[in-house]
PDB file of the backbone (N, CA, C, O) and the ligand in Angstrom, with CONECT records:
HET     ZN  A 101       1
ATOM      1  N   UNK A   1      -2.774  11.721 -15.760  1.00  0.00           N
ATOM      2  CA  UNK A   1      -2.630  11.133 -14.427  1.00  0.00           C
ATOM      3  C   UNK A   1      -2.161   9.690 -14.560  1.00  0.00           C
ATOM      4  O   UNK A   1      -2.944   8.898 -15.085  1.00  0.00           O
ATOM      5  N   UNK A   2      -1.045   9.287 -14.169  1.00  0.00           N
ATOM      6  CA  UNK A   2      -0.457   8.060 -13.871  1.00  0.00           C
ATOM      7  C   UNK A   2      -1.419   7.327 -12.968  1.00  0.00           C
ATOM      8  O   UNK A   2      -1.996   7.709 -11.950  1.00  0.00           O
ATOM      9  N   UNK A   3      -1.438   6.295 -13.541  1.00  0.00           N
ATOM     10  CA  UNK A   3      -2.200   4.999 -12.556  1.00  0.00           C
ATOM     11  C   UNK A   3      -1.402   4.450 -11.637  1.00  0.00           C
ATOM     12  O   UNK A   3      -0.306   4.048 -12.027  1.00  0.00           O
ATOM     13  N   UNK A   4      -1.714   4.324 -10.402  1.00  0.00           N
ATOM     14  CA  UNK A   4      -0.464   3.826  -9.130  1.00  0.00           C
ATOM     15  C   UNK A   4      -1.440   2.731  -9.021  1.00  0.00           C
ATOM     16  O   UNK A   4      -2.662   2.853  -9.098  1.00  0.00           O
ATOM     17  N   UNK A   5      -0.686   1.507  -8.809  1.00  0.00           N
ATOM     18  CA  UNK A   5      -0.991   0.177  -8.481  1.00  0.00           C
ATOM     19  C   UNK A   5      -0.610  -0.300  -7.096  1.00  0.00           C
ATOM     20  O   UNK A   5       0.427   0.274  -6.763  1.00  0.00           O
ATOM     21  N   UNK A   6      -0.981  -1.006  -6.297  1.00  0.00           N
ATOM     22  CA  UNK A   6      -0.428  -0.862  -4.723  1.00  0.00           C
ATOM     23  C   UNK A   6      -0.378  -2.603  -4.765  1.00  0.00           C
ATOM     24  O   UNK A   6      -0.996  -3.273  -5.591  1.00  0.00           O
ATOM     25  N   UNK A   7       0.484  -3.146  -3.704  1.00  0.00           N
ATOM     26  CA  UNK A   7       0.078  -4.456  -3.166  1.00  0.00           C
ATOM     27  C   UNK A   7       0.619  -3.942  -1.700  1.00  0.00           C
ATOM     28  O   UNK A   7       1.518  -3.280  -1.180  1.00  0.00           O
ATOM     29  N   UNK A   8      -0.826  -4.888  -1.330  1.00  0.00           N
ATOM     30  CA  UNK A   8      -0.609  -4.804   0.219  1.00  0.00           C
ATOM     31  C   UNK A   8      -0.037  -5.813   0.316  1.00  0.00           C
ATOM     32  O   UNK A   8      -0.115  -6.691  -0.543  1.00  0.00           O
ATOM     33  N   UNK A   9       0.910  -5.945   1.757  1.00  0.00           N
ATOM     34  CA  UNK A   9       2.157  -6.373   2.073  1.00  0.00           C
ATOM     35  C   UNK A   9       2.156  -5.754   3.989  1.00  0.00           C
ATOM     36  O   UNK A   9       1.936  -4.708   4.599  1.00  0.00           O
ATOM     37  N   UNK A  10       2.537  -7.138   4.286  1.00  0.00           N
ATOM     38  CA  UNK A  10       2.980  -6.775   5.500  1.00  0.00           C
ATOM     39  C   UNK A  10       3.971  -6.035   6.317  1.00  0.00           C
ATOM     40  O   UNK A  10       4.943  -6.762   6.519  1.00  0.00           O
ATOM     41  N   UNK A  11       4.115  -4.704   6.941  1.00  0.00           N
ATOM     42  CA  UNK A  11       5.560  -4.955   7.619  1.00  0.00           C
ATOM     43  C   UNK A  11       5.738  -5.021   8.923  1.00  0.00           C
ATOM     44  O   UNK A  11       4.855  -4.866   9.766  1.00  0.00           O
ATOM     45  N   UNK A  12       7.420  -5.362   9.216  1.00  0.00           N
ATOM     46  CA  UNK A  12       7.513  -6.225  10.109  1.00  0.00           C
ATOM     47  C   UNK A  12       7.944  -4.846  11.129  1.00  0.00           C
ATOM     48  O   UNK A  12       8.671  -5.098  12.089  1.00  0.00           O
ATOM     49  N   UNK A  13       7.660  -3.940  10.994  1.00  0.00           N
ATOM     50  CA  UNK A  13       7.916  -2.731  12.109  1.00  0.00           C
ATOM     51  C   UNK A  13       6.517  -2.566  12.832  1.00  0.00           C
ATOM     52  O   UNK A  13       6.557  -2.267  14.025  1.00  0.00           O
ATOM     53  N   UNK A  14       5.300  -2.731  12.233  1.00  0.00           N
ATOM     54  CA  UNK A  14       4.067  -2.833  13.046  1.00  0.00           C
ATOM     55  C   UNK A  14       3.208  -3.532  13.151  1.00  0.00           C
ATOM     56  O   UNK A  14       2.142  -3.326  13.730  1.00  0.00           O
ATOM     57  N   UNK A  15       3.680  -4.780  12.411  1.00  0.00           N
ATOM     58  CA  UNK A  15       2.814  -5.785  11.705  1.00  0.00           C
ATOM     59  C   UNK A  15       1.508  -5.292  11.297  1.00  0.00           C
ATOM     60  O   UNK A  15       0.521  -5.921  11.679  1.00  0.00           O
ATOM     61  N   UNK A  16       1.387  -4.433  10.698  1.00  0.00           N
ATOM     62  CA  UNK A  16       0.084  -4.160  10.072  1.00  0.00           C
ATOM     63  C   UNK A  16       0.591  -4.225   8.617  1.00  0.00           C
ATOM     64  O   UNK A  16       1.752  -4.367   8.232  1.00  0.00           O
ATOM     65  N   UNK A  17      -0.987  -4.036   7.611  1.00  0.00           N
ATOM     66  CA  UNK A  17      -1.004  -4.637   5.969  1.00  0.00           C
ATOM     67  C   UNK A  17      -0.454  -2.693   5.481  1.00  0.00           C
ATOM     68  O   UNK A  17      -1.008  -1.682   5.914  1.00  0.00           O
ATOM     69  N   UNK A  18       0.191  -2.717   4.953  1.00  0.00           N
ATOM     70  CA  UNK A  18       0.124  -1.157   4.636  1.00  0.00           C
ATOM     71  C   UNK A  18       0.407  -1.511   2.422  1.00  0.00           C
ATOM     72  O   UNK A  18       0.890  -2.451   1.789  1.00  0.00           O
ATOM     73  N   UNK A  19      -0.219  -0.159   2.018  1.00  0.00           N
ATOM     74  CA  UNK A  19       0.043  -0.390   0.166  1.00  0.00           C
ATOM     75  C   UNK A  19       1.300  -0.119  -0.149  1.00  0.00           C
ATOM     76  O   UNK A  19       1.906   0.842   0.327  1.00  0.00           O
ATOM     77  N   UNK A  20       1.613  -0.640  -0.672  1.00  0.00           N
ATOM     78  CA  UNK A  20       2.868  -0.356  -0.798  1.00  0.00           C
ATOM     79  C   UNK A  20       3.094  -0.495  -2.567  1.00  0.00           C
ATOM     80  O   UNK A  20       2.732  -1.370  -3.353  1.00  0.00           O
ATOM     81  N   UNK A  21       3.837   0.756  -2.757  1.00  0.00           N
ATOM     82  CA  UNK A  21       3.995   0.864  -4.716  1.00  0.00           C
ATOM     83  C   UNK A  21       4.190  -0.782  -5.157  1.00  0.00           C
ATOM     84  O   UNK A  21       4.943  -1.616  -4.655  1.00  0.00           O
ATOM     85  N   UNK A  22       3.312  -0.910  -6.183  1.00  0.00           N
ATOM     86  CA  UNK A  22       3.766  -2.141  -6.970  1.00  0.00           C
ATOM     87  C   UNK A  22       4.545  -1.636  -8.231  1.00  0.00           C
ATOM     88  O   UNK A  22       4.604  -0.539  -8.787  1.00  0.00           O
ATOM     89  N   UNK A  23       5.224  -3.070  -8.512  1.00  0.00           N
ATOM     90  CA  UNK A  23       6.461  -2.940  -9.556  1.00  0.00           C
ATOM     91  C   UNK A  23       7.422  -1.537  -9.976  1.00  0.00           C
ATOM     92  O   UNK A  23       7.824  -1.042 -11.029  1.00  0.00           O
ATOM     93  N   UNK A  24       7.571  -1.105  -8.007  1.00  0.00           N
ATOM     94  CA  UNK A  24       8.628  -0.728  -8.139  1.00  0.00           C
ATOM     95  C   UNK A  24       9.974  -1.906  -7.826  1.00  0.00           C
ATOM     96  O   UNK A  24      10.007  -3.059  -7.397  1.00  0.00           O
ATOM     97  N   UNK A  25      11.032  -0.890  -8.309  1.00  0.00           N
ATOM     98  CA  UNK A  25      12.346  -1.642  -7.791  1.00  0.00           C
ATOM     99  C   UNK A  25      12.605  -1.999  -6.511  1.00  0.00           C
ATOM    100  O   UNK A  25      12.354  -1.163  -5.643  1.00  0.00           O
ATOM    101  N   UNK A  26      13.069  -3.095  -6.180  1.00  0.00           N
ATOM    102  CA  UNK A  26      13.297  -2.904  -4.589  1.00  0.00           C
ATOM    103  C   UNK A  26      14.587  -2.412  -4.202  1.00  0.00           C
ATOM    104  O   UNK A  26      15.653  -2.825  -4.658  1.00  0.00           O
ATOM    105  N   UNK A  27      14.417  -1.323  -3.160  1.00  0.00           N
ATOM    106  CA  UNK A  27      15.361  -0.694  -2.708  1.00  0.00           C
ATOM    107  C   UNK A  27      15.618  -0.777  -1.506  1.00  0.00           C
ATOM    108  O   UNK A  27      14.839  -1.606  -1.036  1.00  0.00           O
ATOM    109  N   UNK A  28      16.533  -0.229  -0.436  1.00  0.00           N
ATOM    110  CA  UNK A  28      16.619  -0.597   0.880  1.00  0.00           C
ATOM    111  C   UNK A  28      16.066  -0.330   2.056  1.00  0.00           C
ATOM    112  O   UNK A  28      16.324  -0.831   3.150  1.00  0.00           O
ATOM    113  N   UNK A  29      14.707   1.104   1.560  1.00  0.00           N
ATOM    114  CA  UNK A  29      13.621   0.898   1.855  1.00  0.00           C
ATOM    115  C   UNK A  29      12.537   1.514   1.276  1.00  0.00           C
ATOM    116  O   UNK A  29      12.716   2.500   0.561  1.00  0.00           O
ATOM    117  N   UNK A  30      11.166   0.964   1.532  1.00  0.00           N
ATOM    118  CA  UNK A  30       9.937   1.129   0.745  1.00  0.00           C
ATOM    119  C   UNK A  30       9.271   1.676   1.473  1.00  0.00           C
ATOM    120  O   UNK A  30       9.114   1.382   2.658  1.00  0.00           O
ATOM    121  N   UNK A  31       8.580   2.901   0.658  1.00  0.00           N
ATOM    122  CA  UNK A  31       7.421   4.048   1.402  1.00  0.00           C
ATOM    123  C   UNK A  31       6.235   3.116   1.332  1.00  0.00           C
ATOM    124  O   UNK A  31       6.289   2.449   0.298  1.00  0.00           O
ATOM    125  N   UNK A  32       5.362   2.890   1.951  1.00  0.00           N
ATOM    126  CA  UNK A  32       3.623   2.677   1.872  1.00  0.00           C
ATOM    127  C   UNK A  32       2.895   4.142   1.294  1.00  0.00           C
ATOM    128  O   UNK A  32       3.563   5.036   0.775  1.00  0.00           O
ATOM    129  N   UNK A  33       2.040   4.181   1.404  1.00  0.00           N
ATOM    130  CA  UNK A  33       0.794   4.995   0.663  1.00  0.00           C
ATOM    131  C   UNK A  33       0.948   6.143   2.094  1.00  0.00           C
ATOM    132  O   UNK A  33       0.967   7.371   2.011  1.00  0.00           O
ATOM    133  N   UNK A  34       1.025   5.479   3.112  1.00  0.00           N
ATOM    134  CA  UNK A  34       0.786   6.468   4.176  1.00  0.00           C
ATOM    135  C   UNK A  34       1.923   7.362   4.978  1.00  0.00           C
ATOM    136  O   UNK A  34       1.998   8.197   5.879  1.00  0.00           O
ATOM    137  N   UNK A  35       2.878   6.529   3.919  1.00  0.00           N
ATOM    138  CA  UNK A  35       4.301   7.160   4.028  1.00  0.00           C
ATOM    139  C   UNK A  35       5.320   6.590   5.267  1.00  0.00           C
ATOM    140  O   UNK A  35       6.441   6.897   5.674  1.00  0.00           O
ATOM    141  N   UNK A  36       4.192   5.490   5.667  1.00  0.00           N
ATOM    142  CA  UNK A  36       5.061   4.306   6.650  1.00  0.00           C
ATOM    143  C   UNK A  36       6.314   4.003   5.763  1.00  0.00           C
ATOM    144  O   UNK A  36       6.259   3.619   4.594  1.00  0.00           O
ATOM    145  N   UNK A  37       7.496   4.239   6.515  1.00  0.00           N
ATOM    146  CA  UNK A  37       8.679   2.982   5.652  1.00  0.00           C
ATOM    147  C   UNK A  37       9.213   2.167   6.585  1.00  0.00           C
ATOM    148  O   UNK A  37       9.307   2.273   7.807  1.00  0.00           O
ATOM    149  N   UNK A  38       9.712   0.930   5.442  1.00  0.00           N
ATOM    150  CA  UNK A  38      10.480   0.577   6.239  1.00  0.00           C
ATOM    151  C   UNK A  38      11.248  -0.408   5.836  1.00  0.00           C
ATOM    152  O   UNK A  38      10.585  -0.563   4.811  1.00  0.00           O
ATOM    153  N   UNK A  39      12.094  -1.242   5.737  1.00  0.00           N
ATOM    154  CA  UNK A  39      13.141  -1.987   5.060  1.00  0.00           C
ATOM    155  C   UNK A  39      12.746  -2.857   4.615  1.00  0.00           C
ATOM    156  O   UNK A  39      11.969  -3.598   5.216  1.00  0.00           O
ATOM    157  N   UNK A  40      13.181  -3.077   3.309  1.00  0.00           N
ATOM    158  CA  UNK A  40      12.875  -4.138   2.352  1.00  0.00           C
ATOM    159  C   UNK A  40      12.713  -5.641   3.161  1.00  0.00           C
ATOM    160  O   UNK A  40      11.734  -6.380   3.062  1.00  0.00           O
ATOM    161  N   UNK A  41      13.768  -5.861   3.874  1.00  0.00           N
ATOM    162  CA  UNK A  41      13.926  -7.152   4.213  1.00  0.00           C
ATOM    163  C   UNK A  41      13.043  -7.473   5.339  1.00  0.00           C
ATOM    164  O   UNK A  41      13.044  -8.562   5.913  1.00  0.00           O
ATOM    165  N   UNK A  42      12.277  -6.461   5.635  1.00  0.00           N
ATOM    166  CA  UNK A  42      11.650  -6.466   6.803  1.00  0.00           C
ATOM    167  C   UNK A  42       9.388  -7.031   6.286  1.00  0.00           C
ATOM    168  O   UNK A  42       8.314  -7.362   6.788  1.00  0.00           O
ATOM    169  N   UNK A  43       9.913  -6.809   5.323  1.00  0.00           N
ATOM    170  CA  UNK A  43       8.148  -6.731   3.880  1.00  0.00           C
ATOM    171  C   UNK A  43       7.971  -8.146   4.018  1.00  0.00           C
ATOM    172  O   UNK A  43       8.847  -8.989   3.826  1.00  0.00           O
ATOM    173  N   UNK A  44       6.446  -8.417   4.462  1.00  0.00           N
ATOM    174  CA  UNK A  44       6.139  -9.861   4.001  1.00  0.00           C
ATOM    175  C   UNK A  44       4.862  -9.530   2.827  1.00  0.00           C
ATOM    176  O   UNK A  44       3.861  -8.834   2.655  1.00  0.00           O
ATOM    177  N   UNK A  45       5.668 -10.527   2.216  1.00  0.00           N
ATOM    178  CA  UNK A  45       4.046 -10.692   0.871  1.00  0.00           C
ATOM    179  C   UNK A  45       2.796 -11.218   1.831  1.00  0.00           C
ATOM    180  O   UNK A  45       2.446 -12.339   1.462  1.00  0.00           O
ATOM    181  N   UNK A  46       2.223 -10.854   2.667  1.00  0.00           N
ATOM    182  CA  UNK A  46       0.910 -11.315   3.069  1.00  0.00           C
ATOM    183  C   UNK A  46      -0.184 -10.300   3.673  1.00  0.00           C
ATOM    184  O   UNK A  46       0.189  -9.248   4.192  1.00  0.00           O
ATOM    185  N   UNK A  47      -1.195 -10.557   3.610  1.00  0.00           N
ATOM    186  CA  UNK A  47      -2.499  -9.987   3.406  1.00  0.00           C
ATOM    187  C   UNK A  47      -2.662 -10.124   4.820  1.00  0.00           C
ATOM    188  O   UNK A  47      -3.247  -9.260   5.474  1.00  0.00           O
ATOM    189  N   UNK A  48      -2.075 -11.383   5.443  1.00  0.00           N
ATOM    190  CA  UNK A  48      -2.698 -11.298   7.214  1.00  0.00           C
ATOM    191  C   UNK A  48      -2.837 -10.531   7.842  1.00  0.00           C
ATOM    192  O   UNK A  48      -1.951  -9.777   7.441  1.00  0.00           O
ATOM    193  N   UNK A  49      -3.445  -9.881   8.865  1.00  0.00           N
ATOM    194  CA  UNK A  49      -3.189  -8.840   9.747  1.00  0.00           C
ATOM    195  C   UNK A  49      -3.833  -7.789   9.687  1.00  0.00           C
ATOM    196  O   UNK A  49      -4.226  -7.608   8.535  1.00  0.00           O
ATOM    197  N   UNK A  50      -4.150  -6.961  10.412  1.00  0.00           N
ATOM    198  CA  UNK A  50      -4.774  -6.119  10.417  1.00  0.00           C
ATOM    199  C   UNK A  50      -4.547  -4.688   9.168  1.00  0.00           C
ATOM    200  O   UNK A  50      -3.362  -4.364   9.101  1.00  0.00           O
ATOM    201  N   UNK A  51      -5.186  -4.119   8.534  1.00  0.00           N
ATOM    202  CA  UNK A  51      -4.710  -3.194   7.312  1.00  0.00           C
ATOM    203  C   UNK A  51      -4.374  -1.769   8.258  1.00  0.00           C
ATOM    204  O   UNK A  51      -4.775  -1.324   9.333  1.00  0.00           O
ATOM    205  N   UNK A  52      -3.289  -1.290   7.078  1.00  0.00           N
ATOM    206  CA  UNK A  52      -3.476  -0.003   7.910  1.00  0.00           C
ATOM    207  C   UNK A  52      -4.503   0.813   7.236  1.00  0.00           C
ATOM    208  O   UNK A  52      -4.602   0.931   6.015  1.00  0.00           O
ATOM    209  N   UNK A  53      -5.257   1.366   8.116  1.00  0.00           N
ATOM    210  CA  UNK A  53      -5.903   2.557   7.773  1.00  0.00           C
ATOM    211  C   UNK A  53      -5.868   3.668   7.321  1.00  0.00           C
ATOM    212  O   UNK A  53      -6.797   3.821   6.528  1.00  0.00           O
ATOM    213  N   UNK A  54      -5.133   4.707   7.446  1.00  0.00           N
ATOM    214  CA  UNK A  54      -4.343   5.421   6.157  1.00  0.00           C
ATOM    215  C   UNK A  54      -4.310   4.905   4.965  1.00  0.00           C
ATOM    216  O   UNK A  54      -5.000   5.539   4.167  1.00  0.00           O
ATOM    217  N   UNK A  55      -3.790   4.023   4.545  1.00  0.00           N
ATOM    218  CA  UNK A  55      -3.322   2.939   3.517  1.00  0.00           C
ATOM    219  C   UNK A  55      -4.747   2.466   2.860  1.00  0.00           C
ATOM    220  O   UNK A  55      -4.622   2.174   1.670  1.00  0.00           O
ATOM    221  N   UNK A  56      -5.907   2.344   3.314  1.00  0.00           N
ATOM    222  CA  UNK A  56      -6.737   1.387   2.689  1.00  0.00           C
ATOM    223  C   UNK A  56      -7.490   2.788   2.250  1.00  0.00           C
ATOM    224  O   UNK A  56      -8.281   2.741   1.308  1.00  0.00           O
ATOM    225  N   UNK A  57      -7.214   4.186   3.017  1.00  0.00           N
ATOM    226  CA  UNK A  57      -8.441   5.474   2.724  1.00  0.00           C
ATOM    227  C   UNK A  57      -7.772   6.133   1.352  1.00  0.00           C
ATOM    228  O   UNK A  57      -8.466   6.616   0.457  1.00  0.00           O
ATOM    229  N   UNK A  58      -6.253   6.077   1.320  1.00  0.00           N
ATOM    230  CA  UNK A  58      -5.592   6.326   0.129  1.00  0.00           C
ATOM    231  C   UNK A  58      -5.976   5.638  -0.858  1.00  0.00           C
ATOM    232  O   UNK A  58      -6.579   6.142  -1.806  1.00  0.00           O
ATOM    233  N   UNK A  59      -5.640   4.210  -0.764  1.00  0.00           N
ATOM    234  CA  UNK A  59      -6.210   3.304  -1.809  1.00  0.00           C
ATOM    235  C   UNK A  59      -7.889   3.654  -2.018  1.00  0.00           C
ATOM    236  O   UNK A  59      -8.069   4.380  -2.996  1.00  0.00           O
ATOM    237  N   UNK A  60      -8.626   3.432  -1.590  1.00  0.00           N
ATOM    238  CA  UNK A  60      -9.947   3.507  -1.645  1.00  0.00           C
ATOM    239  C   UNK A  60     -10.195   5.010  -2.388  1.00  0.00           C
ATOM    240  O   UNK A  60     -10.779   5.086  -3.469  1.00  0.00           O
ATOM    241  N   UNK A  61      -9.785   5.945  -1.820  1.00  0.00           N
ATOM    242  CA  UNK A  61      -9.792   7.586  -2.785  1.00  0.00           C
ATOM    243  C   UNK A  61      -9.670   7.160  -3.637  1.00  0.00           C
ATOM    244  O   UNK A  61     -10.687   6.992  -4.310  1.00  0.00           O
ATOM    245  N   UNK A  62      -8.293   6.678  -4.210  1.00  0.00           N
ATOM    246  CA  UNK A  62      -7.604   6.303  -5.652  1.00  0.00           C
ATOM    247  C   UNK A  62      -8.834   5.590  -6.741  1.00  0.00           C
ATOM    248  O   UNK A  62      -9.247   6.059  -7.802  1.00  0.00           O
ATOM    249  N   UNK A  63      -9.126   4.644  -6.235  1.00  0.00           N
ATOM    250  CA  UNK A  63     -10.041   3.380  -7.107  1.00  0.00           C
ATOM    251  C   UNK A  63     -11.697   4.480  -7.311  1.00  0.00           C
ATOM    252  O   UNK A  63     -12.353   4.700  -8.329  1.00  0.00           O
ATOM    253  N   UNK A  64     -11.863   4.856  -6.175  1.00  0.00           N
ATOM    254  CA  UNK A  64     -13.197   6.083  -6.533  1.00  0.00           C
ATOM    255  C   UNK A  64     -13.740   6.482  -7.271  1.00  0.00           C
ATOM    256  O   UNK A  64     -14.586   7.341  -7.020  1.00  0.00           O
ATOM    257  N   UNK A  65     -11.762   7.877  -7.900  1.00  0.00           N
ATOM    258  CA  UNK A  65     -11.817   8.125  -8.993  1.00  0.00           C
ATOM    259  C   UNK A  65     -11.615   7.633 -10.003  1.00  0.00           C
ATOM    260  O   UNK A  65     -11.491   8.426 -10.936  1.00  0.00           O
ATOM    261  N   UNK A  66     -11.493   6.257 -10.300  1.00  0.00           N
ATOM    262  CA  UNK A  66     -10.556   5.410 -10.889  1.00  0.00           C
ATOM    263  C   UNK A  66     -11.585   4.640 -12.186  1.00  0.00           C
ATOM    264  O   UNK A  66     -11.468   4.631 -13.411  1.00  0.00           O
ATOM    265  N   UNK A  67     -12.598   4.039 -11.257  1.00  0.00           N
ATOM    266  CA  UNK A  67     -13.685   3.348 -11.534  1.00  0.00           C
ATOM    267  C   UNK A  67     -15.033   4.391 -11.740  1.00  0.00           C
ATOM    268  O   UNK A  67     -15.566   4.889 -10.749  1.00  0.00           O
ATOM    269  N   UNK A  68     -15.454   4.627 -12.920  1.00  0.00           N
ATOM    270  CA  UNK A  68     -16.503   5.580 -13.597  1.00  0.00           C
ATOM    271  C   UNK A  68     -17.713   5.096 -12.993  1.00  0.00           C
ATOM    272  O   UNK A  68     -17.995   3.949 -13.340  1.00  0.00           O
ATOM    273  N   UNK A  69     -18.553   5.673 -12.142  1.00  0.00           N
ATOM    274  CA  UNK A  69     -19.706   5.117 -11.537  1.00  0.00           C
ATOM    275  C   UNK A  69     -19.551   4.921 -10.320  1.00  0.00           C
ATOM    276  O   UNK A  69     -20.489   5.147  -9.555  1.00  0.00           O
ATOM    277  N   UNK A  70     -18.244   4.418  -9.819  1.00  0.00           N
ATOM    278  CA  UNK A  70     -18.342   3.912  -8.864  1.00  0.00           C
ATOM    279  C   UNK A  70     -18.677   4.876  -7.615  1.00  0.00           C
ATOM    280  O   UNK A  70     -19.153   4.256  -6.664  1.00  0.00           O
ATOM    281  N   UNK A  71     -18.559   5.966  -7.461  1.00  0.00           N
ATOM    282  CA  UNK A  71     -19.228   6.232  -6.271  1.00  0.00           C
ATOM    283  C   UNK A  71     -19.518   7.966  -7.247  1.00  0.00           C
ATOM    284  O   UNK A  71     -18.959   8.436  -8.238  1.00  0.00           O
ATOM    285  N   UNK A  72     -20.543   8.436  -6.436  1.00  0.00           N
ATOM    286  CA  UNK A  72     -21.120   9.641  -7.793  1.00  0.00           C
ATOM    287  C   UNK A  72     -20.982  10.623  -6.572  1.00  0.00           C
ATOM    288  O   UNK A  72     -21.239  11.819  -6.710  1.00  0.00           O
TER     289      UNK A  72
HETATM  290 ZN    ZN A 101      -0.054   2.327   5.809  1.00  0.00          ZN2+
END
């Protein structure tokens, strides 16, 4: 199982925080976790704003199994 790394990131289609793949390439547009897309140029690097929800239940599954102990 590949480890997926996320940074949340703003976009500017709903202003909400959605995960979005880290150290991928940037292309002309980027899926989130919840399968929101939306154009590169449109992505702010910031944490402000409300998260999306989809996005934080994906992430949160992920780290679960991720982290040994962490939830039994
Ligand atoms: Zn999202």
């Amino acid at each position: 199982m590949s480890e997926q790394r996320w940074r949340w990131q703003r976009s500017g289609y709903d202003d909400r925080v959605h995960a979005f793949p880290a150290g991928e390439r940037p292309a002309s547009f980027v899926e989130a976790a919840c399968a929101h897309t939306v154009p590169y140029a449109k992505v702010t690097r910031s944490h402000e704003g409300a998260r999306c929800l989809p996005c934080l239940l994906i992430v949160a599954d992920q780290l679960a199994t991720r982290v040994p102990g962490a939830v039994d």
